[in-house]
C-alpha positions in Angstrom: 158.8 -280.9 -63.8 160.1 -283.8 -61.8 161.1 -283.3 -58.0 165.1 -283.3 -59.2 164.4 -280.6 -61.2 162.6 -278.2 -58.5 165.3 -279.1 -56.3 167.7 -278.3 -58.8 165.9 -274.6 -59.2 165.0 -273.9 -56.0 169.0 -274.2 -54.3 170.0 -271.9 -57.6 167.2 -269.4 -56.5 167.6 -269.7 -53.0 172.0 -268.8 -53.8 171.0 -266.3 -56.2 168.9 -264.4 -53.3 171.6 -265.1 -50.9 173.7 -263.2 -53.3 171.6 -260.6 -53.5 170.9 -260.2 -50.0 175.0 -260.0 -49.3 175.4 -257.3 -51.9 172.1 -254.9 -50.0 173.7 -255.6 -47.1 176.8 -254.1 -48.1 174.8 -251.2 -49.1 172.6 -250.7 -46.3 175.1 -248.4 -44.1 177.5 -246.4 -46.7 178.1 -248.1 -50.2 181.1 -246.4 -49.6 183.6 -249.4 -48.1 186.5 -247.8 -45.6 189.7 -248.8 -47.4 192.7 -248.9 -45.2 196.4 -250.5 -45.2 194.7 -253.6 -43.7 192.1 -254.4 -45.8 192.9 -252.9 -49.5 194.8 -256.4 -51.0 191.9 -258.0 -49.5 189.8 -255.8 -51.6 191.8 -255.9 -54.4 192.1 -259.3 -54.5 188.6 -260.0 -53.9 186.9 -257.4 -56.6 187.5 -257.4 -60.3 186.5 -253.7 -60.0 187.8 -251.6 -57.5 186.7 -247.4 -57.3 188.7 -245.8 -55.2 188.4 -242.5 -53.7 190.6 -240.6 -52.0 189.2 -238.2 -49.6 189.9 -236.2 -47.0 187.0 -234.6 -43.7 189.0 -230.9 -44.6 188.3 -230.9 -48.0 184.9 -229.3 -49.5 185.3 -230.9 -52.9 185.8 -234.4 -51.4 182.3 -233.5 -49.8 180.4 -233.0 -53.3 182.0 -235.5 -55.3 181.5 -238.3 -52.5 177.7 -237.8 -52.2 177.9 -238.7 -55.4 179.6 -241.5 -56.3 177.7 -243.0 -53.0 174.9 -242.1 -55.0 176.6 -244.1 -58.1 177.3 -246.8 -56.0 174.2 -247.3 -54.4 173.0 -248.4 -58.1 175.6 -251.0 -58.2 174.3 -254.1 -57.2 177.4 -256.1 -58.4 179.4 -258.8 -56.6 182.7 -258.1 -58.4 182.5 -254.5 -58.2 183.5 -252.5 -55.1 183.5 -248.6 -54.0 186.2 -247.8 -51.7 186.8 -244.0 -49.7 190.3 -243.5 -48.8 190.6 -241.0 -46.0 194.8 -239.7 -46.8 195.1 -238.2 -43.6 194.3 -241.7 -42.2 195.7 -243.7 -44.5 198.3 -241.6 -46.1 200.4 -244.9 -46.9 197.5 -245.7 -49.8 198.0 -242.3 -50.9 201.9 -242.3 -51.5 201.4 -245.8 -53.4 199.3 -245.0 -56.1 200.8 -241.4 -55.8 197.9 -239.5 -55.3 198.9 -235.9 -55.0 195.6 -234.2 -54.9 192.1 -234.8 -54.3 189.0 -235.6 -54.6 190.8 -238.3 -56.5 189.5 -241.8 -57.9 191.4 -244.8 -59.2 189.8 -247.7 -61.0 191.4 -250.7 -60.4 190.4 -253.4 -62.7 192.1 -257.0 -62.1 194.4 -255.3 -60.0 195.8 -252.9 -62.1 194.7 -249.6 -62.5 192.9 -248.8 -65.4 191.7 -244.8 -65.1 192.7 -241.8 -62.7 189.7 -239.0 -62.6 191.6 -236.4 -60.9 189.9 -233.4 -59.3 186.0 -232.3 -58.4 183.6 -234.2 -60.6 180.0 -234.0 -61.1 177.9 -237.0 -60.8 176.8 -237.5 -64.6 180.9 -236.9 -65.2 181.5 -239.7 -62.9 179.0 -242.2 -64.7 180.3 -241.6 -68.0 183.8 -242.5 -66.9 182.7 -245.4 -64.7 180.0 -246.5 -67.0 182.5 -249.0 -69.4 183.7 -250.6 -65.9 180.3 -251.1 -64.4 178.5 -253.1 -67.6 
């Protein structure tokens, strides 16, 4: 291999780990991002998939199904793909848009548009089986 060339592969590993280290970062608090009025068409426009789940501190359900998903998430080492908690006593305004009457609920949003409601308390293998065809 010439010099070029082991420039040439060394910037493409050194972005790939810089990619890498920006999605572990994301991950090292919650994998769970806070998704508010001010940040969701950020996120939306930013992610070609976008979980969504509305929660709420009240609600026992939320409690189960959100260890969860963070537990789903945490797996996800994807730079396109983004899990977002909705709190609708906080950000009831996200709620009444995509008119989420009850929860735990999660939206997938794919390219902006969403592509599955999972409505209710759902276990974690539940959850992967419905998420699985938007994470791959």
């Amino acid at each position: 291999m010439g010099g070029d060339m082991l420039r040439s592969v060394a910037s493409s590993l050194r972005q790939e780990l810089l990619k890498i280290g920006g999605l572990l970062e994301r991950y090292i608090h919650d994998p769970l991002v806070e998704v508010n009025s001010s940040n969701i068409e950020e996120i939306i426009k930013k992610y070609r998939v976008v979980v969504l789940f509305f929660t709420a501190e009240w609600c026992g359900p939320c409690i189960t199904m959100q260890n969860a998903l963070r537990d789903i998430a945490s797996r996800v080492l994807r730079d396109d793909v983004v899990f977002g908690k909705v709190d609708v006593d906080r950000s009831y305004s996200i709620a009444e848009r995509y008119n989420i009457q009850h929860i735990p609920a999660v939206l997938v949003i794919v390219k902006g548009s969403i592509d599955d409601v999972i409505v209710g308390s759902a276990t974690r293998e539940r959850l992967e089986e419905r998420l699985r065809k938007y994470l791959s």
